[in-house]
N, C-alpha and C positions, 0 to 999 in steps of 0.2 A: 504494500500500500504506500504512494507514496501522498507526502504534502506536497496542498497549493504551491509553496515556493519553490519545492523540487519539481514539480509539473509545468512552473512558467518558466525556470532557468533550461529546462530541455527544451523548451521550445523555442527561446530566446538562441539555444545553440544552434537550431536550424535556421537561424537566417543570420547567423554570426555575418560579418562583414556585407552584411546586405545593407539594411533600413532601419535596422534598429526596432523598437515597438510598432512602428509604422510598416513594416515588412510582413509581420506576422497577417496581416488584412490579406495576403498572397497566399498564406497556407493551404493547401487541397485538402479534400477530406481525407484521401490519401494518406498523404501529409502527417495530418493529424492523428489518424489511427494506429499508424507506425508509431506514437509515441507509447511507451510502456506505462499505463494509468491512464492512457486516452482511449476510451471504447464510443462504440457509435452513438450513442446519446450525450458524450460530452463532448465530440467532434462538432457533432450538430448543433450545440450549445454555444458554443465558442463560434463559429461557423454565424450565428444569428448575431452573437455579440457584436464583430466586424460589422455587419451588413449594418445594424442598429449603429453604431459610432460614426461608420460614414452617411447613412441617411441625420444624424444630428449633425455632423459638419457641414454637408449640404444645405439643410432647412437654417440653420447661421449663416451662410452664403449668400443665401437666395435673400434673406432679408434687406440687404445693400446691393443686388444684383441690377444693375444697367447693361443694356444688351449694344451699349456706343462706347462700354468701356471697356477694352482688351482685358485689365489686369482683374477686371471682377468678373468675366464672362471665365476665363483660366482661371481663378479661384473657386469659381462655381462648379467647373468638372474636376481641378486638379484631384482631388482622389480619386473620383471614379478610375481616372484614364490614367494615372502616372503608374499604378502598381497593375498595371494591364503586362501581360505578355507579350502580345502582338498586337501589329497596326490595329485602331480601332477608327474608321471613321464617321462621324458623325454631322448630320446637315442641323441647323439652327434657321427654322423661318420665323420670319418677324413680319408684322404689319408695318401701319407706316410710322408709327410711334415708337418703333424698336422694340415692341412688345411680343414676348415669344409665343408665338401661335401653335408650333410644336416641335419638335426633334426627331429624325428618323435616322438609326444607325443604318448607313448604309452597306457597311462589308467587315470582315476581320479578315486579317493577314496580312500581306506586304502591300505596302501603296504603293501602285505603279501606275501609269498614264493609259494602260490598256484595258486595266480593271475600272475605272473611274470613267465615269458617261454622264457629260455635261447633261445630255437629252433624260438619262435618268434621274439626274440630281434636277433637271428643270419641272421635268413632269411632276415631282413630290412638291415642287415649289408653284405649281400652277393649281393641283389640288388644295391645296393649303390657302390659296389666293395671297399667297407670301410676297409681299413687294421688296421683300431682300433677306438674300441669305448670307447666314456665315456656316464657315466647315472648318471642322475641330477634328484635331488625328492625335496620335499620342505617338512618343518613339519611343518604344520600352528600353533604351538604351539609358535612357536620362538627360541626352544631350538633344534641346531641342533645337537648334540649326537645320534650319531647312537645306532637304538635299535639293537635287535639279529637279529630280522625277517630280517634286515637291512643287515648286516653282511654276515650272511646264505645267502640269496640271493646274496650279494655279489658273495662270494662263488662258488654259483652255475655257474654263469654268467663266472667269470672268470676260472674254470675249463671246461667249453663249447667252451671257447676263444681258450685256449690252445688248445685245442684239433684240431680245424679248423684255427689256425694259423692267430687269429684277435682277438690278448691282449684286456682287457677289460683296457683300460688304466688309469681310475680314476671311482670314485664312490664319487659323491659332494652332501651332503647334506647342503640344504639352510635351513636358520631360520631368524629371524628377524634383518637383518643387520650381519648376523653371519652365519659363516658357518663351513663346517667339509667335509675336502675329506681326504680319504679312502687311495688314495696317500701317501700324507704326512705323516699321521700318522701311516704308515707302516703298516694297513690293509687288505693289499694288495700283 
């Protein structure tokens, strides 16, 4: 049997040199079974607790959430998407207010220019009756520096905007507590 404090220090060793207590929100149930004193009821426990801590950082978030301010639109997903694995991309439509009307994740995996369709990401913003959109991707690396494929897709996205009259209005890459929109840095 062991104690709470020996049950959190093993699990603190499995993401040794990761993230710290913020790492553990990564655990798999997997993961967590593998620890010796962790059986599937208290996987799943632990498992809810994460999910629970970041839906409270989010509804804190969202309370100062402007959808014209890069650094609070990145603080509003930064945990969803920073302790992500793989690319996650996400479309953000807004009316004319900058008010989010919804969010539709659009793919996981690697973001590449071949996978990404302006016509797909317009058709969700036409349903929506979205008069601009922003798209949020994560780099599970932690370095959020836009690559080319990044960029070019940009690009594409926002020359398809123009076109049908629904600005691509930011492109925010998340990384580990850190972030990069496309905005700001006149990208765009």
């Amino acid at each position: 049997e062991y104690t709470s404090v020996a049950l959190a220090e093993k699990l603190l060793e499995l993401r040794k040199g990761k993230e710290g207590l913020s790492g553990l929100c990564s655990l798999s149930y997997e993961e967590l079974t593998d620890v010796p004193g962790i059986g599937r009821v208290k996987a799943v426990q632990i498992q809810c607790l994460f999910e629970l801590a970041k839906r409270m950082s989010r509804q804190q978030a969202k309370k100062t959430l402007n959808f014209c301010k890069p650094d609070r639109i990145a603080e509003y997903y930064m945990e969803d998407f920073r302790h992500k694995e793989q690319e996650n991309l996400l479309l953000l439509l807004l009316d004319n207010k900058s008010n989010l009307l919804g969010e539709k994740l659009l793919f996981t995996g690697t973001v590449n220019a071949s996978i990404i369709s302006p016509r797909e990401i317009y058709l969700e913003a036409l349903k929506f009756h979205a008069v601009g959109i922003i798209l949020l991707h994560n780099h599970p690396s932690g370095d959020p520096t836009p690559s080319e494929a990044d960029r070019r897709i940009t690009r594409k996205v926002r020359d398809a905007g123009g076109l049908l009259d629904v600005p691509l209005l930011d492109h925010i890459v998340i990384g580990d507590k850190k972030y990069v929109s496309f905005h700001e840095e006149g990208y765009l």
